[in-house]
PDB file of N, H, CA, C and O in Angstrom:
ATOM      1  N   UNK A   1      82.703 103.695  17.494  1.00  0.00           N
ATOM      2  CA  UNK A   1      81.364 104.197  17.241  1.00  0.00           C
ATOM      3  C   UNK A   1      80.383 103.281  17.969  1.00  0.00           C
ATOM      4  O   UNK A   1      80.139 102.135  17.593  1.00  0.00           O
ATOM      5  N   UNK A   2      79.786 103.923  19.140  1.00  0.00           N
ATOM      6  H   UNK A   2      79.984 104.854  19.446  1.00  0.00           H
ATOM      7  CA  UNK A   2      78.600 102.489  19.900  1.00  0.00           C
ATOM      8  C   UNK A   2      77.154 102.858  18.931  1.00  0.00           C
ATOM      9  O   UNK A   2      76.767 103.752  18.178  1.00  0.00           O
ATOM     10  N   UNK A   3      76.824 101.988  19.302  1.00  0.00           N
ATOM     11  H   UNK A   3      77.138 101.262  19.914  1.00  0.00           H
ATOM     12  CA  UNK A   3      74.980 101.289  18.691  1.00  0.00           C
ATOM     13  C   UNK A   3      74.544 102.758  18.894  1.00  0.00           C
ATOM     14  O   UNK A   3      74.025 102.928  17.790  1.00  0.00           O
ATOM     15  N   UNK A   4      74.411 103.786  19.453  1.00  0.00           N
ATOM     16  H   UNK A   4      74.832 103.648  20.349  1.00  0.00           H
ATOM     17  CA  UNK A   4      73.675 104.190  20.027  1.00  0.00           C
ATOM     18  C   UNK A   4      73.562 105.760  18.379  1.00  0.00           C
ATOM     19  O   UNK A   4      72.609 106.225  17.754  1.00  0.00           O
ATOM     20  N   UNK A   5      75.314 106.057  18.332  1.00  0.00           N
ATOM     21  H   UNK A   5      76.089 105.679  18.840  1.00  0.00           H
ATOM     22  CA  UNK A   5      75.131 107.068  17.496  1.00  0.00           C
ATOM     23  C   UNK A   5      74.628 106.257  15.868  1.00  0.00           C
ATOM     24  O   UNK A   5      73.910 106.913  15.113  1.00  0.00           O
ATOM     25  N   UNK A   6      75.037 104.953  15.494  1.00  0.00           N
ATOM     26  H   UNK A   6      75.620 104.420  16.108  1.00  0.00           H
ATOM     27  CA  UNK A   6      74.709 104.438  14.738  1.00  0.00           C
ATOM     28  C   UNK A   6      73.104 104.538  14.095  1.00  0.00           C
ATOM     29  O   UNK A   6      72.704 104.747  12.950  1.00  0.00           O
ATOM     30  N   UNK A   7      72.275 104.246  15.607  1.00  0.00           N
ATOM     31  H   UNK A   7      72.600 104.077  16.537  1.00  0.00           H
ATOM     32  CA  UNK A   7      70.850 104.573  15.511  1.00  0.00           C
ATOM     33  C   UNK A   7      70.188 105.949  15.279  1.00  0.00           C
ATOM     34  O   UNK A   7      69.225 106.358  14.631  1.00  0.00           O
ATOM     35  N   UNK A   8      71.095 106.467  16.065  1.00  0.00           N
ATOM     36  H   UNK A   8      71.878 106.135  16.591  1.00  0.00           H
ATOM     37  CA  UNK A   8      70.555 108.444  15.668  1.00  0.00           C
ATOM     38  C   UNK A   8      71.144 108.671  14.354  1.00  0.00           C
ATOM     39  O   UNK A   8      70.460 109.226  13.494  1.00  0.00           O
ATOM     40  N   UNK A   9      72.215 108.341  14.130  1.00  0.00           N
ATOM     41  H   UNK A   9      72.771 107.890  14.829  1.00  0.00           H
ATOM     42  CA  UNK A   9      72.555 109.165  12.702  1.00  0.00           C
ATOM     43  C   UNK A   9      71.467 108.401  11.709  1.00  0.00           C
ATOM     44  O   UNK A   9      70.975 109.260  10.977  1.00  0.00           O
ATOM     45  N   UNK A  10      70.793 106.786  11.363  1.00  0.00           N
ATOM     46  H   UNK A  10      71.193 106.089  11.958  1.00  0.00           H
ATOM     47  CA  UNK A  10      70.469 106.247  10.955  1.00  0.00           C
ATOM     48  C   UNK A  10      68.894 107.104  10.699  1.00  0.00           C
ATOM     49  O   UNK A  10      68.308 107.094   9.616  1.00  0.00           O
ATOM     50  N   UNK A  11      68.590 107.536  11.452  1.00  0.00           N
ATOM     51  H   UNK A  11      69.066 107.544  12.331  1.00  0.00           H
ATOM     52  CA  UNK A  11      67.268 107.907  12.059  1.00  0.00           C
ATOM     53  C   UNK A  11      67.195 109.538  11.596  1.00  0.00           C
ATOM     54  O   UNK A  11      66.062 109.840  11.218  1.00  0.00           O
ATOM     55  N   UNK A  12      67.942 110.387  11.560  1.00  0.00           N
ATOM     56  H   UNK A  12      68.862 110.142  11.867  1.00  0.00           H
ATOM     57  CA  UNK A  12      68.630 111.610  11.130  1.00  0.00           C
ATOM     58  C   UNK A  12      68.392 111.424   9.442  1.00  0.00           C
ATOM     59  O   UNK A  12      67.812 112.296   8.794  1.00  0.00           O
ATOM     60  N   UNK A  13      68.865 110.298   8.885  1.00  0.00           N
ATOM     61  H   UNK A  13      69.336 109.590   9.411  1.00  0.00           H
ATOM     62  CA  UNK A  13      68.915 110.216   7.221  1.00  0.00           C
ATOM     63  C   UNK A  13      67.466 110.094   7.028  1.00  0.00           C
ATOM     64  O   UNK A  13      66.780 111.003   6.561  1.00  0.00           O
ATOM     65  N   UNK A  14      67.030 108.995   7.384  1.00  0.00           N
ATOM     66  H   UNK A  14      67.587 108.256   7.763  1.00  0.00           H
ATOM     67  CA  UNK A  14      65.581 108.538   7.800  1.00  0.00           C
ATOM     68  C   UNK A  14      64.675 109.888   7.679  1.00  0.00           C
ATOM     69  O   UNK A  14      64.015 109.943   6.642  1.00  0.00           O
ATOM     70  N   UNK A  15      64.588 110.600   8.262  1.00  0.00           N
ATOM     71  H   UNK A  15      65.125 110.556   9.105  1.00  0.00           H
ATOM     72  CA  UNK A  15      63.876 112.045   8.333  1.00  0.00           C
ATOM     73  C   UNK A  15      64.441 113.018   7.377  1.00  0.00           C
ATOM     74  O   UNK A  15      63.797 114.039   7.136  1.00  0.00           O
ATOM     75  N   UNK A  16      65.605 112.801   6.795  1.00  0.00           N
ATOM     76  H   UNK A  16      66.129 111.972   6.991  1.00  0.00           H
ATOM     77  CA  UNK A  16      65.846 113.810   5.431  1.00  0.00           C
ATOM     78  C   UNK A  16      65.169 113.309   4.398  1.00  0.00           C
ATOM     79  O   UNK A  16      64.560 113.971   3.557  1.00  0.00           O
ATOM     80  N   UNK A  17      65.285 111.904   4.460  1.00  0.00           N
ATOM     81  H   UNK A  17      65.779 111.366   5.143  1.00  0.00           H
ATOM     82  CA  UNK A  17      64.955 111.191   3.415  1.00  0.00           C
ATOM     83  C   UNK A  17      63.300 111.422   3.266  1.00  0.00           C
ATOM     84  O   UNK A  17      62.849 111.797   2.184  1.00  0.00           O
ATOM     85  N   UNK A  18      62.665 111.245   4.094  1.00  0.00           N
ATOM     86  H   UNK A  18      63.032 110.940   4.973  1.00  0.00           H
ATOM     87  CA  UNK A  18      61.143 111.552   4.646  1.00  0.00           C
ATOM     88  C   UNK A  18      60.318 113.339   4.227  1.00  0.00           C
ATOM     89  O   UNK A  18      59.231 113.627   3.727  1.00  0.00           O
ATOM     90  N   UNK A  19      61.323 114.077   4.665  1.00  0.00           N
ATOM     91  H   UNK A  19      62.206 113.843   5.071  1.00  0.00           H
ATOM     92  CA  UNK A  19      61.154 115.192   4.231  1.00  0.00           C
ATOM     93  C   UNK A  19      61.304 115.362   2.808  1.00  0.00           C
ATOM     94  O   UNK A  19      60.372 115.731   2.093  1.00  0.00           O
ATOM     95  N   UNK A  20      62.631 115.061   2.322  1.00  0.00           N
ATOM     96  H   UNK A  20      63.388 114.761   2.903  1.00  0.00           H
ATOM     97  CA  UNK A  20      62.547 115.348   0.809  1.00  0.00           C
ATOM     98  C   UNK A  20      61.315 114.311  -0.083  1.00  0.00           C
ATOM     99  O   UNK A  20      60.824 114.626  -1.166  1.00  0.00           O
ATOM    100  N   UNK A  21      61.079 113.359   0.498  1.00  0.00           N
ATOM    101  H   UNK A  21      61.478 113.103   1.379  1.00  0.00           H
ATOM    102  CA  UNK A  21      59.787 112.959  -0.073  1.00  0.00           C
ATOM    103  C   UNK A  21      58.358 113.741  -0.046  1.00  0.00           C
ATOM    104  O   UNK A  21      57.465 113.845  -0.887  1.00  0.00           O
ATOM    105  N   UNK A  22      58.495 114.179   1.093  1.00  0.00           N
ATOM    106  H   UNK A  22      59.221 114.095   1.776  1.00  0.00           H
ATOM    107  CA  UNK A  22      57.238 115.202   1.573  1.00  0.00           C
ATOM    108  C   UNK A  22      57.224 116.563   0.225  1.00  0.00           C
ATOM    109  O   UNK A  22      56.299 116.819  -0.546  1.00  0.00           O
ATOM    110  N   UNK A  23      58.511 117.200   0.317  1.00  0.00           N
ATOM    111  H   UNK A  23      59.262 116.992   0.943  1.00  0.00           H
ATOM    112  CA  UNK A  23      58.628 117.898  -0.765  1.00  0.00           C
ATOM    113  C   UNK A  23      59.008 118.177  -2.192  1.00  0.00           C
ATOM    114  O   UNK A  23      59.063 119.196  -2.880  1.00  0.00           O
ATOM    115  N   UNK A  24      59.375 116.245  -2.484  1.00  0.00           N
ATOM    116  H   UNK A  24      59.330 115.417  -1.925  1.00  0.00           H
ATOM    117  CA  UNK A  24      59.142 116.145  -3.953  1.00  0.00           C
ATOM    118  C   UNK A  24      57.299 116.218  -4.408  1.00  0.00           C
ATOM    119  O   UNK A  24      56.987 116.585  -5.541  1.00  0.00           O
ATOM    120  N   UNK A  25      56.274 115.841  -3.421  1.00  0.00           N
ATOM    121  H   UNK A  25      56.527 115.542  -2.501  1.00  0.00           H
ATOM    122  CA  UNK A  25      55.179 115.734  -3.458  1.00  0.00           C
ATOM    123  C   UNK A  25      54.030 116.933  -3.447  1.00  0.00           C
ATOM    124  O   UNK A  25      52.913 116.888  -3.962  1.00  0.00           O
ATOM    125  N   UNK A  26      54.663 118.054  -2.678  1.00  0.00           N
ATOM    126  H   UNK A  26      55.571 118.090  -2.260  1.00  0.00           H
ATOM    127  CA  UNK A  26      54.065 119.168  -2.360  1.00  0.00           C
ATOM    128  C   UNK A  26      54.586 120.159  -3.377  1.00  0.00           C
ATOM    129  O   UNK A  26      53.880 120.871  -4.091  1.00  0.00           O
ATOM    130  N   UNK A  27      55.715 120.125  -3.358  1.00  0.00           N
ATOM    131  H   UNK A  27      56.289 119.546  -2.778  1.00  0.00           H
ATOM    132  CA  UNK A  27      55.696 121.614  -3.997  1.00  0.00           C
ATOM    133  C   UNK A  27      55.885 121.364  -5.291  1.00  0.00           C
ATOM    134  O   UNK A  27      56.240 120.261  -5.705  1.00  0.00           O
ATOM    135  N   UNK A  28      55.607 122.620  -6.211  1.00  0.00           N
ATOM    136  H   UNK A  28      55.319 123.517  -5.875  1.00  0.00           H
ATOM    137  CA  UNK A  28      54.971 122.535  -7.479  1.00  0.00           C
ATOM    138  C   UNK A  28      56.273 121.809  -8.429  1.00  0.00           C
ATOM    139  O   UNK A  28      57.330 121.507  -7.875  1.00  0.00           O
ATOM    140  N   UNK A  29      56.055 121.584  -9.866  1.00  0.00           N
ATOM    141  H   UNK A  29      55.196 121.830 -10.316  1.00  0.00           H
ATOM    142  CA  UNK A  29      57.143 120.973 -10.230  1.00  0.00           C
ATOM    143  C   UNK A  29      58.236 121.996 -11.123  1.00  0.00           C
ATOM    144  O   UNK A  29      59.299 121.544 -11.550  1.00  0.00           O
ATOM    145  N   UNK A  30      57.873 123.242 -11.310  1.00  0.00           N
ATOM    146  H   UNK A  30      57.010 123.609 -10.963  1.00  0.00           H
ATOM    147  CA  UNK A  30      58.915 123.904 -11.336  1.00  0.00           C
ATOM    148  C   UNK A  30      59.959 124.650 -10.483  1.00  0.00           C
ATOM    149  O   UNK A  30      60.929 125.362 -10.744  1.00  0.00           O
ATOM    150  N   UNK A  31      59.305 124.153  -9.241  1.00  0.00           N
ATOM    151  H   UNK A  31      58.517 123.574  -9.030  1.00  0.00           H
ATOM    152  CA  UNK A  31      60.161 124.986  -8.112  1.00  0.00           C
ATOM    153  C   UNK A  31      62.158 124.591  -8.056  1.00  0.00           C
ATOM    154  O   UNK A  31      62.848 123.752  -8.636  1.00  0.00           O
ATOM    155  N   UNK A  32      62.459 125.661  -7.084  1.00  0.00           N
ATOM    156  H   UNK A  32      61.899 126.343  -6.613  1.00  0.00           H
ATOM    157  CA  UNK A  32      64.028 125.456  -7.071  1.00  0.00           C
ATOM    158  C   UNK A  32      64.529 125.607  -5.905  1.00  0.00           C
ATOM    159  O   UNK A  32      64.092 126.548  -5.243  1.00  0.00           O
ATOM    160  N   UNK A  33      65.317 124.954  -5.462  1.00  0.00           N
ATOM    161  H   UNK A  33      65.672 124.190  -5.999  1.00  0.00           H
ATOM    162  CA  UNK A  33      65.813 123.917  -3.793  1.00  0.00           C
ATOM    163  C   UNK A  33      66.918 125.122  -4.058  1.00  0.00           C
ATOM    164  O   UNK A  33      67.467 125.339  -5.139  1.00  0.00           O
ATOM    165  N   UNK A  34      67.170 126.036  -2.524  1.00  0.00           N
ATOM    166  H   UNK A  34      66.725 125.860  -1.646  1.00  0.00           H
ATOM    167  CA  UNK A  34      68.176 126.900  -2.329  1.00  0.00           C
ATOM    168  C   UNK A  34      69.194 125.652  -1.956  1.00  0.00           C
ATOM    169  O   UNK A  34      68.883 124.808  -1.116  1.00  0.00           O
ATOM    170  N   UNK A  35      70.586 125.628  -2.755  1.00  0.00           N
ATOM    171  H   UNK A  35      70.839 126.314  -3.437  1.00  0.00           H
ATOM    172  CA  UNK A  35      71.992 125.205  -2.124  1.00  0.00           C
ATOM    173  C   UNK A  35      73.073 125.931  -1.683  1.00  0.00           C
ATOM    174  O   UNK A  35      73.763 126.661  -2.395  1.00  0.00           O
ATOM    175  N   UNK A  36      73.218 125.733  -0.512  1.00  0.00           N
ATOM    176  H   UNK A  36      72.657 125.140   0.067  1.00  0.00           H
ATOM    177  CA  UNK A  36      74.537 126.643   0.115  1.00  0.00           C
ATOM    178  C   UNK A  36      76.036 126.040   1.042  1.00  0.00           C
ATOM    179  O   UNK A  36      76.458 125.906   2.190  1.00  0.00           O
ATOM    180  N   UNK A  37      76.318 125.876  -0.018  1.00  0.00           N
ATOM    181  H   UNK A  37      75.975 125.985  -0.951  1.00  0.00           H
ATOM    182  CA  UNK A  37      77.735 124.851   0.700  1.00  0.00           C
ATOM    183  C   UNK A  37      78.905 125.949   0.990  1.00  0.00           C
ATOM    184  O   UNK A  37      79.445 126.760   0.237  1.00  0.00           O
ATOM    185  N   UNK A  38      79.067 125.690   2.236  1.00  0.00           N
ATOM    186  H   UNK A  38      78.628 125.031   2.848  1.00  0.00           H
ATOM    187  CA  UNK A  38      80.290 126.262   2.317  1.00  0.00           C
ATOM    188  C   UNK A  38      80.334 128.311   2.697  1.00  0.00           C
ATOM    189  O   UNK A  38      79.401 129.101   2.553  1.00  0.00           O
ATOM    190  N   UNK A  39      81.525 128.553   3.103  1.00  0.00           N
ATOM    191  H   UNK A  39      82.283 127.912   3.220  1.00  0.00           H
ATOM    192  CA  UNK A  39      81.013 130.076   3.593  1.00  0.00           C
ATOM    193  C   UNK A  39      81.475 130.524   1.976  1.00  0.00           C
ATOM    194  O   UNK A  39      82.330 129.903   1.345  1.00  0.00           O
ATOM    195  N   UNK A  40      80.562 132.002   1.322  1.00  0.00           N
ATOM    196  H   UNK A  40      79.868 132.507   1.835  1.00  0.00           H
ATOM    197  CA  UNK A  40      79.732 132.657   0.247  1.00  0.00           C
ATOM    198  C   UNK A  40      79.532 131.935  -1.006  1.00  0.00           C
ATOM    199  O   UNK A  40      79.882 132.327  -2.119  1.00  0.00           O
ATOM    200  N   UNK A  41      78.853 130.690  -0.680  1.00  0.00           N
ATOM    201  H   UNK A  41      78.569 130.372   0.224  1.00  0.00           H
ATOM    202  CA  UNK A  41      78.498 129.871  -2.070  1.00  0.00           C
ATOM    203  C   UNK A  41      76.705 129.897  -1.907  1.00  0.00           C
ATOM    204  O   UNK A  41      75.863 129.045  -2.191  1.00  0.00           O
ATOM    205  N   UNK A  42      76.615 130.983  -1.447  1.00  0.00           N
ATOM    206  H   UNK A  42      77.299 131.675  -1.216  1.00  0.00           H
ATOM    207  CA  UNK A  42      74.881 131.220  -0.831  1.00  0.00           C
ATOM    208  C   UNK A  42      74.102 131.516  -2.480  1.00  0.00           C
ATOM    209  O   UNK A  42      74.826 131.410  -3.469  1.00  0.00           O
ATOM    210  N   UNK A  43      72.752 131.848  -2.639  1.00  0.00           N
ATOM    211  H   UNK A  43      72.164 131.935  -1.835  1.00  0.00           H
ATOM    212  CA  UNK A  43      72.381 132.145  -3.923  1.00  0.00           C
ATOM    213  C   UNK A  43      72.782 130.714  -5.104  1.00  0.00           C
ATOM    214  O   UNK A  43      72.629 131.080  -6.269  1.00  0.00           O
ATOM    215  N   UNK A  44      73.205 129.356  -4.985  1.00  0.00           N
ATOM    216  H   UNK A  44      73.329 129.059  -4.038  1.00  0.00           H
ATOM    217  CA  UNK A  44      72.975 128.413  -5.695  1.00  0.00           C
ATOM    218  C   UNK A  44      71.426 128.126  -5.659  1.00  0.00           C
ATOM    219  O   UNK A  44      70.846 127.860  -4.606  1.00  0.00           O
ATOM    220  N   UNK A  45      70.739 128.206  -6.993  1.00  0.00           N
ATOM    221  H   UNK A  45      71.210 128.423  -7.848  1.00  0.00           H
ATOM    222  CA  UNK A  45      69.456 126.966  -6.877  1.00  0.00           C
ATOM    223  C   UNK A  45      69.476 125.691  -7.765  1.00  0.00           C
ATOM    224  O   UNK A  45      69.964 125.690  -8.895  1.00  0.00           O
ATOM    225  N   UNK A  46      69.039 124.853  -7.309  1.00  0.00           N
ATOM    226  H   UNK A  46      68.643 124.854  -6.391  1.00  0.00           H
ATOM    227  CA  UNK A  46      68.798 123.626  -8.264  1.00  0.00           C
ATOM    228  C   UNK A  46      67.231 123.248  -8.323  1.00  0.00           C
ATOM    229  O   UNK A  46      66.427 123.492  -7.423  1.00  0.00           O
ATOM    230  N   UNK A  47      66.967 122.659  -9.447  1.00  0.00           N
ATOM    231  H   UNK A  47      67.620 122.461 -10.178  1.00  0.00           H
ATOM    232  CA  UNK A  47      65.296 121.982  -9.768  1.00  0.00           C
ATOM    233  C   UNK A  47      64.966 121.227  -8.528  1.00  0.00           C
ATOM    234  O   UNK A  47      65.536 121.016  -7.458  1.00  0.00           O
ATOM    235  N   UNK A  48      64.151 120.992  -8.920  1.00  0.00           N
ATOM    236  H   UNK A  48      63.688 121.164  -9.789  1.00  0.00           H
ATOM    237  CA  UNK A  48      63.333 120.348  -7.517  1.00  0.00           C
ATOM    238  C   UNK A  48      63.889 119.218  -7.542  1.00  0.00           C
ATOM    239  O   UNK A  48      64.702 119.302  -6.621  1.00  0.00           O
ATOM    240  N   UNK A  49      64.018 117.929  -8.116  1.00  0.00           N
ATOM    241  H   UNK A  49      63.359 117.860  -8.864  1.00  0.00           H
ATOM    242  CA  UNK A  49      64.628 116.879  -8.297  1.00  0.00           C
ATOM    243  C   UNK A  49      65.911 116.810  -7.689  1.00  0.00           C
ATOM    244  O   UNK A  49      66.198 116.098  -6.727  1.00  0.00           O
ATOM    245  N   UNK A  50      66.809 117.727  -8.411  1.00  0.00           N
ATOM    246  H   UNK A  50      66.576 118.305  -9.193  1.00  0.00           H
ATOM    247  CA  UNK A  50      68.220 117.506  -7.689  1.00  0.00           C
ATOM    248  C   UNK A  50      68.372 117.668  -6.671  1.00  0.00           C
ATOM    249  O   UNK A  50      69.030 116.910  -5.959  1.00  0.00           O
ATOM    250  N   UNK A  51      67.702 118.906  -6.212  1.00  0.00           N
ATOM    251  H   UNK A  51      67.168 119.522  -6.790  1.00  0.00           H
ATOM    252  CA  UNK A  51      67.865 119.652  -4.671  1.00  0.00           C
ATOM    253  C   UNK A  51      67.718 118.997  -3.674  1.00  0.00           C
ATOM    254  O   UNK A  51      68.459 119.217  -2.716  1.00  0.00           O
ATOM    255  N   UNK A  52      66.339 117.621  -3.574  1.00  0.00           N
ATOM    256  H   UNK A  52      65.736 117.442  -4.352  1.00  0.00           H
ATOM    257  CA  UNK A  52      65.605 117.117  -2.549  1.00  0.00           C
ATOM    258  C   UNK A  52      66.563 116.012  -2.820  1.00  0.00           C
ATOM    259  O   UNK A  52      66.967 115.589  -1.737  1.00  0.00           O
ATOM    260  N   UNK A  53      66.907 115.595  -3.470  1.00  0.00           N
ATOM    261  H   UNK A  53      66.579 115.938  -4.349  1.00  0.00           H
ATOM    262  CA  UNK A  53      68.308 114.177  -3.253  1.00  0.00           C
ATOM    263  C   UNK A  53      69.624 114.707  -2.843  1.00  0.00           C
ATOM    264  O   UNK A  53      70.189 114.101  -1.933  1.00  0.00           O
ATOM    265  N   UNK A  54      70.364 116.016  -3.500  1.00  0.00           N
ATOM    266  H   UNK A  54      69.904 116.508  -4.240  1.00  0.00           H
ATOM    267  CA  UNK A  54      71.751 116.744  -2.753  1.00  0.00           C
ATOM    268  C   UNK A  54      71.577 116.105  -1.189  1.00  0.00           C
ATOM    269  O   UNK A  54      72.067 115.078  -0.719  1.00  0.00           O
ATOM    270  N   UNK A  55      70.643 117.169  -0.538  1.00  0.00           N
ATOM    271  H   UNK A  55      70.245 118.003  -0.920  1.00  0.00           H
ATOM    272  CA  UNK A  55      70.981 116.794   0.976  1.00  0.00           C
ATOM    273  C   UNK A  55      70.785 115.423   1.392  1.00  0.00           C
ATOM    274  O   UNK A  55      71.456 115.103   2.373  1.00  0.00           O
ATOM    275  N   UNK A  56      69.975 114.455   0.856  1.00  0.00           N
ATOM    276  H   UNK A  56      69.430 114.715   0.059  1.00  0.00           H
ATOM    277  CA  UNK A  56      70.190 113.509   1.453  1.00  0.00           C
ATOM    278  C   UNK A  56      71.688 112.613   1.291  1.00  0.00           C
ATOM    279  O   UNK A  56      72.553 111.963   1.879  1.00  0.00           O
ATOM    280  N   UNK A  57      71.336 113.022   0.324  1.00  0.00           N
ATOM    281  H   UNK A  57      70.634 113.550  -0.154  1.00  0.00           H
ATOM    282  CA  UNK A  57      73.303 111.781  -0.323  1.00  0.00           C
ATOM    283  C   UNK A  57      73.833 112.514   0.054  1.00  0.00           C
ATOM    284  O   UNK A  57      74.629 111.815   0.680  1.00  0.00           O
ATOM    285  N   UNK A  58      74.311 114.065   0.362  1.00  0.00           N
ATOM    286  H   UNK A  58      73.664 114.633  -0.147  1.00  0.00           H
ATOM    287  CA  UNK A  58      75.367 114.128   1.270  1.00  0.00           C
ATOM    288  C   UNK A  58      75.382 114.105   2.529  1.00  0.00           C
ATOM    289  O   UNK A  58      76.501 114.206   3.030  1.00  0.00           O
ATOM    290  N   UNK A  59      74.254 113.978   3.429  1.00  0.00           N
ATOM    291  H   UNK A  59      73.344 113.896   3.022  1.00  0.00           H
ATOM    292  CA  UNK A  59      74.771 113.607   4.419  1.00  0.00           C
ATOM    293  C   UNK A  59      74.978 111.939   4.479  1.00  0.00           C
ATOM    294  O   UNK A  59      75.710 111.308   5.242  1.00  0.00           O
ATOM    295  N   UNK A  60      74.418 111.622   3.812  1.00  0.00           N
ATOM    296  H   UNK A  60      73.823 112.134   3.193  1.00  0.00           H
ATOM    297  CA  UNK A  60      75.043 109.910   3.998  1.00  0.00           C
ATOM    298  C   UNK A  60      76.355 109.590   3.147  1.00  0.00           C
ATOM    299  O   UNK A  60      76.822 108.452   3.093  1.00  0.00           O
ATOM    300  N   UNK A  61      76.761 110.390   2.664  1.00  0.00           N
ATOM    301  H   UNK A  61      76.382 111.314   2.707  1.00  0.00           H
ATOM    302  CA  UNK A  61      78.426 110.475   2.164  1.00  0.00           C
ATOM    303  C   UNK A  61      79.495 111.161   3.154  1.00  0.00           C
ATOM    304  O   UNK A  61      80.611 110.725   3.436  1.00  0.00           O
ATOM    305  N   UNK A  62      79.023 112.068   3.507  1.00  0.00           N
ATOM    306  H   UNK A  62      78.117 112.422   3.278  1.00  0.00           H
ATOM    307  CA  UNK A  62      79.534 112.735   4.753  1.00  0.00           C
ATOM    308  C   UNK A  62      79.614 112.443   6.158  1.00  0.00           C
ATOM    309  O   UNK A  62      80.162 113.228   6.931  1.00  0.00           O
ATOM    310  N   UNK A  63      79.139 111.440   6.506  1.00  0.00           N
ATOM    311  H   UNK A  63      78.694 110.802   5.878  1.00  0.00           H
ATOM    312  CA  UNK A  63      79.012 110.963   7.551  1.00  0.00           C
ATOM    313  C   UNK A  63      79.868 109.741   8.503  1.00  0.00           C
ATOM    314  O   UNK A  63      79.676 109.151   9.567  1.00  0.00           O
ATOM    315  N   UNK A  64      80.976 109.766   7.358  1.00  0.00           N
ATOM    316  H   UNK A  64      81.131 110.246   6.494  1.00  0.00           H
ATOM    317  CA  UNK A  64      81.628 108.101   7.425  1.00  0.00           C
ATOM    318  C   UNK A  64      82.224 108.805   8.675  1.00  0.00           C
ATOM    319  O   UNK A  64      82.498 109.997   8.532  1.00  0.00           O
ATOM    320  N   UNK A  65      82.462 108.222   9.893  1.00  0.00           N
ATOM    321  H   UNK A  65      82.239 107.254  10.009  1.00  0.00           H
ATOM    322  CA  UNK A  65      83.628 108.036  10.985  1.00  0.00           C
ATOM    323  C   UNK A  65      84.820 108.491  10.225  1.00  0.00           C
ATOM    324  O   UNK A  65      85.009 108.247   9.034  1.00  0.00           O
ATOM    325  N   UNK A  66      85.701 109.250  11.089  1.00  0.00           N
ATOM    326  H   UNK A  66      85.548 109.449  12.057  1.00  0.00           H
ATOM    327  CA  UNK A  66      87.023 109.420  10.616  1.00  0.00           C
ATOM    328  C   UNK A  66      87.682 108.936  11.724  1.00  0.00           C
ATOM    329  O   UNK A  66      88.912 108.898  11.744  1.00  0.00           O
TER     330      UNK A  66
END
């Protein structure tokens, strides 16, 4: 793995992380974060809370080098 993808993927979390802050802030507090993992697991929602942390922790769980 060189420096280089280290910095983009780093930078990639960085901006999820950024966004889901943007939209723990904006949108109202009953709203609900569409989740869709995987092919026909479409139509999941979660609270606003869970939703805007899911994507970030998984892509930084998902991301290890294999």
């Amino acid at each position: 793995m060189t420096t280089a993808s280290i910095v983009i993927g780093a930078l990639l979390l960085l901006a999820m992380v950024a966004i889901s802050v943007y939209g723990a802030i904006t949108l109202p507090s009953d709203a609900r974060i569409p989740l869709h993992y995987g092919i026909g697991s479409y139509g999941n929602f979660a609270p606003k809370t869970i939703g805007l942390i899911v994507w970030p922790v998984a892509r930084a769980v998902g991301s290890h080098p294999r």
